[in-house]
MARDO-334776 format. One record per residue (C-alpha): x, y, z. Coordinates in Angstrom, 1 decimal. Layout:
N
X/Y/Z
...
END
This chain:
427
79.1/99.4/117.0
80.9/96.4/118.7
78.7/94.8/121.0
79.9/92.8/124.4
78.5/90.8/127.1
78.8/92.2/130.4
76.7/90.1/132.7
73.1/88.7/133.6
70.6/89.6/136.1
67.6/88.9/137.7
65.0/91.3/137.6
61.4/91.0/139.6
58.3/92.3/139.7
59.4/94.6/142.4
62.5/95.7/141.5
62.5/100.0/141.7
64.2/102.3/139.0
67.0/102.7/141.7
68.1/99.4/142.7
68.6/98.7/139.1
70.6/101.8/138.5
72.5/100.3/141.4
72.6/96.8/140.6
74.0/97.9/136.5
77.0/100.5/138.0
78.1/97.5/140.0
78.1/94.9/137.2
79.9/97.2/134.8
82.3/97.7/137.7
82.6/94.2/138.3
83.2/93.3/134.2
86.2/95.7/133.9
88.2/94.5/137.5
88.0/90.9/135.7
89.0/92.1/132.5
91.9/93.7/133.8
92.4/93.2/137.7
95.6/95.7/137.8
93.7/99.0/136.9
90.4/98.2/135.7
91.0/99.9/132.2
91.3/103.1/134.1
87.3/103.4/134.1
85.1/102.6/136.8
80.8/103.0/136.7
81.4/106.9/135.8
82.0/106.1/132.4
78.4/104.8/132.0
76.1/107.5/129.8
72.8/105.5/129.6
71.1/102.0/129.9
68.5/101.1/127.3
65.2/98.9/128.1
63.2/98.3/124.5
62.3/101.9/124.3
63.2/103.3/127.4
66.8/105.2/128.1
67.9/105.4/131.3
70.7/108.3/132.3
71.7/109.7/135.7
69.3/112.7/135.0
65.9/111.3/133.3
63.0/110.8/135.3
61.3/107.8/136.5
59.3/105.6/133.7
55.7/105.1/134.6
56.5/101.3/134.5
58.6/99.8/137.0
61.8/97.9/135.3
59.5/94.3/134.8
57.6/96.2/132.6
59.7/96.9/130.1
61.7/93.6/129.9
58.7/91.2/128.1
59.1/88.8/125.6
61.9/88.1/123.8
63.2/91.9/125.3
65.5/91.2/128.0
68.5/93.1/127.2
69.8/96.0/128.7
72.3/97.8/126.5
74.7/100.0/128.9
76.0/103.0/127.1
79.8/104.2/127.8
81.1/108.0/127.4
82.6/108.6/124.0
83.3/111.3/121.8
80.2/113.3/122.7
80.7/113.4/126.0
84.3/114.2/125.1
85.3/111.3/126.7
87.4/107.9/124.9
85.9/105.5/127.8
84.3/103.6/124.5
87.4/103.2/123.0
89.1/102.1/125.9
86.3/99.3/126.6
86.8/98.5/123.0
90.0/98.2/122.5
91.3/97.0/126.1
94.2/99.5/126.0
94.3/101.0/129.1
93.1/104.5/129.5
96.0/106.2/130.6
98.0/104.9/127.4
95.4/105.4/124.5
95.1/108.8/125.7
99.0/109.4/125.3
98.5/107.6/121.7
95.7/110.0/120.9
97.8/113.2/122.6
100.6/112.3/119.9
98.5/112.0/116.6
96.3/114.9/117.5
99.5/117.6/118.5
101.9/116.3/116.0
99.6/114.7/113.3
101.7/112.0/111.7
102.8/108.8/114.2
104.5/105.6/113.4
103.2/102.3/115.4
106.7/100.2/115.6
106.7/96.9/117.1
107.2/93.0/116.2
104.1/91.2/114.1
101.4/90.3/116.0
101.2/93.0/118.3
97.7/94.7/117.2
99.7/97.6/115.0
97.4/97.9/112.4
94.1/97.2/115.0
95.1/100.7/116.5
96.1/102.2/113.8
92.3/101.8/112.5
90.4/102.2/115.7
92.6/105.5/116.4
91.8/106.9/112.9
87.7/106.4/113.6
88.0/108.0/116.6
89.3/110.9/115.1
87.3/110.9/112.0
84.2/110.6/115.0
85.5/113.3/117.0
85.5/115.9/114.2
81.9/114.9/113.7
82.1/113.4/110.1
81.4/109.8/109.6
83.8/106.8/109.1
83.7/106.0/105.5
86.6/104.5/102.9
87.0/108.5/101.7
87.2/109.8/105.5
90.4/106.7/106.2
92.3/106.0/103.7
94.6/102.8/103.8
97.8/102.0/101.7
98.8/98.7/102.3
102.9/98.6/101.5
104.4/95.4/99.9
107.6/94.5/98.5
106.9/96.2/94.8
104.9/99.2/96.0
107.9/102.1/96.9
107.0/103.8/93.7
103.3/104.1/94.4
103.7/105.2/97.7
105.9/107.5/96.5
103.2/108.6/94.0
100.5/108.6/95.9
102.0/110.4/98.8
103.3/113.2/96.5
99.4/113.1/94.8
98.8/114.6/98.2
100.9/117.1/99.1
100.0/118.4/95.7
96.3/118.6/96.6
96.8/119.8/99.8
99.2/122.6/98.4
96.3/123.6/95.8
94.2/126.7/96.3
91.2/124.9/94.6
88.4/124.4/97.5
86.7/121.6/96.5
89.8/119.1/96.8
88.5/116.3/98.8
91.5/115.0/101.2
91.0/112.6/103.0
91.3/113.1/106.9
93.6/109.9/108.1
95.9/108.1/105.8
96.9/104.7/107.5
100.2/103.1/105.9
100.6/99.6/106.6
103.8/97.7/106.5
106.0/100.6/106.4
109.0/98.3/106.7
109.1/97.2/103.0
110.3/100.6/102.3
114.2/101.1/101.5
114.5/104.7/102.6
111.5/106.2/104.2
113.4/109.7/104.0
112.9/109.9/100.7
109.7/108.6/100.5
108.0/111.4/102.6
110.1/114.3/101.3
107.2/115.3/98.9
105.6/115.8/102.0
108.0/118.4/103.4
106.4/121.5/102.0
103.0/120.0/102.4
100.5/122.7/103.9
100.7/121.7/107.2
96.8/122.5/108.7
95.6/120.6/105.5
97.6/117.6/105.5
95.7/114.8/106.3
96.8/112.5/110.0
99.1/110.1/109.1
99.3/106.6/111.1
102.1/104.2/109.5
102.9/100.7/111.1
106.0/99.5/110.7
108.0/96.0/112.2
110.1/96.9/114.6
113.9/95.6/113.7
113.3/95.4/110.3
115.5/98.3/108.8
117.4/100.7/110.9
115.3/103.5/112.5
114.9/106.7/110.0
115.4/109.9/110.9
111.6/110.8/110.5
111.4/112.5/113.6
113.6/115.3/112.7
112.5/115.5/109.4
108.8/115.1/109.2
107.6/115.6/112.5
106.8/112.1/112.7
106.2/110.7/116.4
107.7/106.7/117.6
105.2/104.7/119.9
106.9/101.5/120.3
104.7/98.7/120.7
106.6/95.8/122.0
105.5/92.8/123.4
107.1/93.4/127.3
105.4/96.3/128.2
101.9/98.0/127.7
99.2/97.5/126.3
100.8/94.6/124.8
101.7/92.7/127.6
98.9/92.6/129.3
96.2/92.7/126.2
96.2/88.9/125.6
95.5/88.3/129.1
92.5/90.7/128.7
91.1/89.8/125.4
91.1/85.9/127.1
88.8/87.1/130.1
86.7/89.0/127.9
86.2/85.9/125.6
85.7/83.8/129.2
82.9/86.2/130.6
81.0/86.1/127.7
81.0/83.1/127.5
80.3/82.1/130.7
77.2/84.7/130.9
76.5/82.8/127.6
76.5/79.3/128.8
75.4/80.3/132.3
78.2/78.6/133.7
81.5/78.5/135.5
84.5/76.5/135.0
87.6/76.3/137.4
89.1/74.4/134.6
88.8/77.0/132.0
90.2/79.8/134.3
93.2/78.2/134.9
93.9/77.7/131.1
93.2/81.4/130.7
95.2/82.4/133.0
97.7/80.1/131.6
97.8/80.6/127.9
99.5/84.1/128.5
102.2/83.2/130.8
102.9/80.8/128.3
103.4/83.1/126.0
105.6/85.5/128.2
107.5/82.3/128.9
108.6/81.6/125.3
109.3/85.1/124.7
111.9/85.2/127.2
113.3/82.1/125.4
113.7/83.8/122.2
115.0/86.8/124.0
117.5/84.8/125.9
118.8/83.2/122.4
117.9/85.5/120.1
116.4/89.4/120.3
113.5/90.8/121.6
112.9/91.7/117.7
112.0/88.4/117.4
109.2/87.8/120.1
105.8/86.5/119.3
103.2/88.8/119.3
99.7/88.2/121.1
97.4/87.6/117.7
98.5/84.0/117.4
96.7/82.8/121.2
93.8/84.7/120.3
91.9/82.8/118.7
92.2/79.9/122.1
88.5/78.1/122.0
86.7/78.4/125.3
86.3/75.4/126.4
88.5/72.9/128.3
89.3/70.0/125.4
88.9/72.5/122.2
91.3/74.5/123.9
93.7/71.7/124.5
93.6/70.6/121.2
94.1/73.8/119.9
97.3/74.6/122.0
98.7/71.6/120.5
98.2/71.9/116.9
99.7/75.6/117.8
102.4/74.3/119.4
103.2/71.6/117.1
103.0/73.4/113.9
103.5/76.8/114.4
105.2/77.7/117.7
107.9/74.6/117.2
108.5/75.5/113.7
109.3/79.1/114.0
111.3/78.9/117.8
114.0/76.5/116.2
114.5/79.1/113.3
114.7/82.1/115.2
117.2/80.4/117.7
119.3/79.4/114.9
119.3/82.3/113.6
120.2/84.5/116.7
122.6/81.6/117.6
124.5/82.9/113.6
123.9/86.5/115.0
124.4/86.4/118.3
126.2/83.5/119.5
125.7/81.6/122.3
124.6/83.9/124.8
123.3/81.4/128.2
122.7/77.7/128.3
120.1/75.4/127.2
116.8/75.1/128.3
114.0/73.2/126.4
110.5/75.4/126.4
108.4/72.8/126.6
110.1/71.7/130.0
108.2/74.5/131.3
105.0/73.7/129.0
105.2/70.2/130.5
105.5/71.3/134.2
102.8/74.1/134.2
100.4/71.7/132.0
96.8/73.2/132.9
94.7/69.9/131.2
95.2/66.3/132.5
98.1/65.5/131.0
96.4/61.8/130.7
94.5/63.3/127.7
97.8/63.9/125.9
98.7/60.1/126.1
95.1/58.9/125.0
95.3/60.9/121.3
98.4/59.8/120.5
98.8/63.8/120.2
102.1/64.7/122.2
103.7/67.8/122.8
107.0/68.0/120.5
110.3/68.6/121.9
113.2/71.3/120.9
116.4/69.6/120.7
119.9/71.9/121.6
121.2/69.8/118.8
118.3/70.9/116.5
119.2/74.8/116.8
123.1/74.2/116.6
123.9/73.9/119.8
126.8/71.5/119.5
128.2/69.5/122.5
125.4/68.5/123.6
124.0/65.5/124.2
120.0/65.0/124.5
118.8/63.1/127.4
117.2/59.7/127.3
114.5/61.4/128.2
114.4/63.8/125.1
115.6/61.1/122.4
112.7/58.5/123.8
110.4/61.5/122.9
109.0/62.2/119.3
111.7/65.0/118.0
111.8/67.7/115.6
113.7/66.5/112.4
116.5/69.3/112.3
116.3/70.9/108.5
118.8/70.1/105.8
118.9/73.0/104.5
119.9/75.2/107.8
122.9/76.6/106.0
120.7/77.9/103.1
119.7/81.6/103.3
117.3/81.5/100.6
115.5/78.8/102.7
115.7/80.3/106.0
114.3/83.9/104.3
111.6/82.1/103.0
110.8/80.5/106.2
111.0/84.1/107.9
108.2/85.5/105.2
105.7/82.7/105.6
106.3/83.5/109.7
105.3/86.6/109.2
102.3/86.1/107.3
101.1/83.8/109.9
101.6/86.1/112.2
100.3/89.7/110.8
END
């Protein structure tokens, strides 16, 4: 069970049974509006169960300890652990708090998989694909009352080389779910990973046409969206699309989230605010919206940057600001001059010019003195680096230190190589 701060508070000698009920409703309340100021996750105090004190568990309906609060809260006990609705209460407030999806749209996600069993998570990498695809599969496996073990969830991670043993193992199956013996165990989600690596994914799930329906397992692929042309797995094998893509929800909004989560805890943590650090918090993610419009704007929305890569920001002011550079520098840089040459050979030129880090530059939440002292400066993306001929960097930009444009542009075995490492850095 994942475990999150929520808040601190003080607790007397005096304090009654129902001022603390109070007092835990309104910090729960509290948490989630910071977490996600536009709807709150969709849960509000309701979705607390219990509150546990050492041995005591507190629900709307128990009666009043013998001890007031104080009493229970000695020593190195000081934690109150709030309980939220889950599957026993027939409720998925827990996995909404866990996974920061808003309730509204897990529930749709969970709607699909439970009516049509078999649904295929589509999106660029990054987006938290494979994240869902296990948290929805314990849920289920939960809310059928059996225990999440490797037998219950069973994952097939696709790869270049592994058509023919998905093939097999899919077909291994439908065999055992078309057998009459009993004591076949199935198991009850099969996640498939990667689903993109697959030529035709037609034939691939064809042995599972005449699969016994109520005995076939859930099915939860991930795929990369843009990677090969939509199959007709809809018609075919009831299979249901959820697109997850990084301009609408939950994944627009879910690196915003996960940041304020990170921040509370660990200001409860540190027992301390920082104006400093909110602002980069609220930055890092408009960042992020900001280059994906760039990449959209020369290139396709196929190409976008999923959310994994900022989460791992450090909380605190100069960690974070070394951090954002390194990223920028190495990893951002890098792969926003290949996918703009690349949509430039697609696509053409489609609207003028803009450097990125103008905008990074502008917006720059540390003390932009800092960036001098290190010797550590933001690099530049040059129009002339991408292709863009005619046009001439200003003295500005060529005073700057520059991005060496690649040799080997032209070479398709290079640039497909640089496409593969991309995507392992940003699974």
């Amino acid at each position: 069970i994942q475990e999150y701060l929520i808040g601190s508070i003080g607790v007397s000698g005096k304090t009654k049974w129902d001022v603390l009920d109070g007092v835990i409703r309104r910090l729960f309340k509290e948490y989630v509006f910071r977490v996600d100021p536009l709807t709150s996750l969709g849960l509000s105090s309701d979705s607390i169960v219990c509150y546990r004190m050492g041995e005591v568990i507190r629900s709307h309906a128990s009666e009043v300890p013998e001890l007031l609060p104080c009493g229970y809260l000695v020593g190195d006990n000081n934690i109150i652990k709030v309980n939220l609705k889950g599957v026993k209460e027939n409720s998925i407030d827990s996995l909404v708090f866990d996974t920061l999806i808003p309730k509204p749209i897990i529930q749709r996600y969970l709607n699909l998989l439970m009516e049509h069993r078999r649904i295929i998570l589509s999106g660029p990498s990054g987006t938290g694909k494979s994240f869902l695809a296990a948290k929805l599969a314990e849920y289920i496996i939960s809310d059928m009352g059996q225990e999440v073990t490797e037998h219950n969830v069973a994952s097939f991670n696709v790869d270049q080389n592994s058509s023919k043993d998905l093939r097999q193992y899919l077909s291994t199956l439908a065999e055992q779910c078309n057998s009459e013996e009993t004591d076949t165990e199935l198991p009850t989600v099969v996640i498939l990973d990667n689903l993109h690596h697959i030529g035709s994914l037609s034939d691939i799930f064809n042995g599972f046409l005449n699969c016994k329906y109520h005995k076939c397992p859930y099915v939860i692929g991930t795929m990369n969206q843009g990677v090969s042309s939509s199959p007709n797995l809809e018609l075919h094998h009831n299979f249901r699309w959820v697109l997850c893509t990084n301009h609408t929800e939950p994944v627009k909004g879910f690196l915003g989230r996960f940041l304020r989560r990170k921040l509370i805890e660990t200001e409860i943590d540190k027992n301390m605010r920082s104006n400093d650090l909110i602002k980069i918090i609220d930055w890092i993610p408009k960042t992020w919206q900001h280059l994906n419009s760039f990449l959209e704007a020369h290139s396709s929305s196929d190409v976008t940057i999923g959310p994994r890569l900022f989460l791992s920001c450090p909380m605190d002011v100069e960690g974070s600001r070394v951090w954002f550079t390194d990223l920028w520098n190495y990893s951002l840089v890098p792969y926003l001059l290949e996918a703009v040459r690349e949509g430039l050979q697609l696509y053409g030129k489609r609207t003028a010019w803009e450097d990125p880090s103008k905008w990074v530059n502008d917006t720059y939440p540390w003390n932009a003195a800092s960036l001098q002292q290190d010797g550590q400066s933001l690099l530049q993306l040059r129009p002339e680096d991408v292709g863009y001929d005619g046009y001439s960097s200003s003295k500005e930009g060529a005073s700057s230190k520059q991005v060496s444009q690649s040799d080997t542009e032209g070479d398709p075995l290079v640039r497909n190589k640089g496409e593969r490492v991309f995507s392992e850095i940003f699974k």
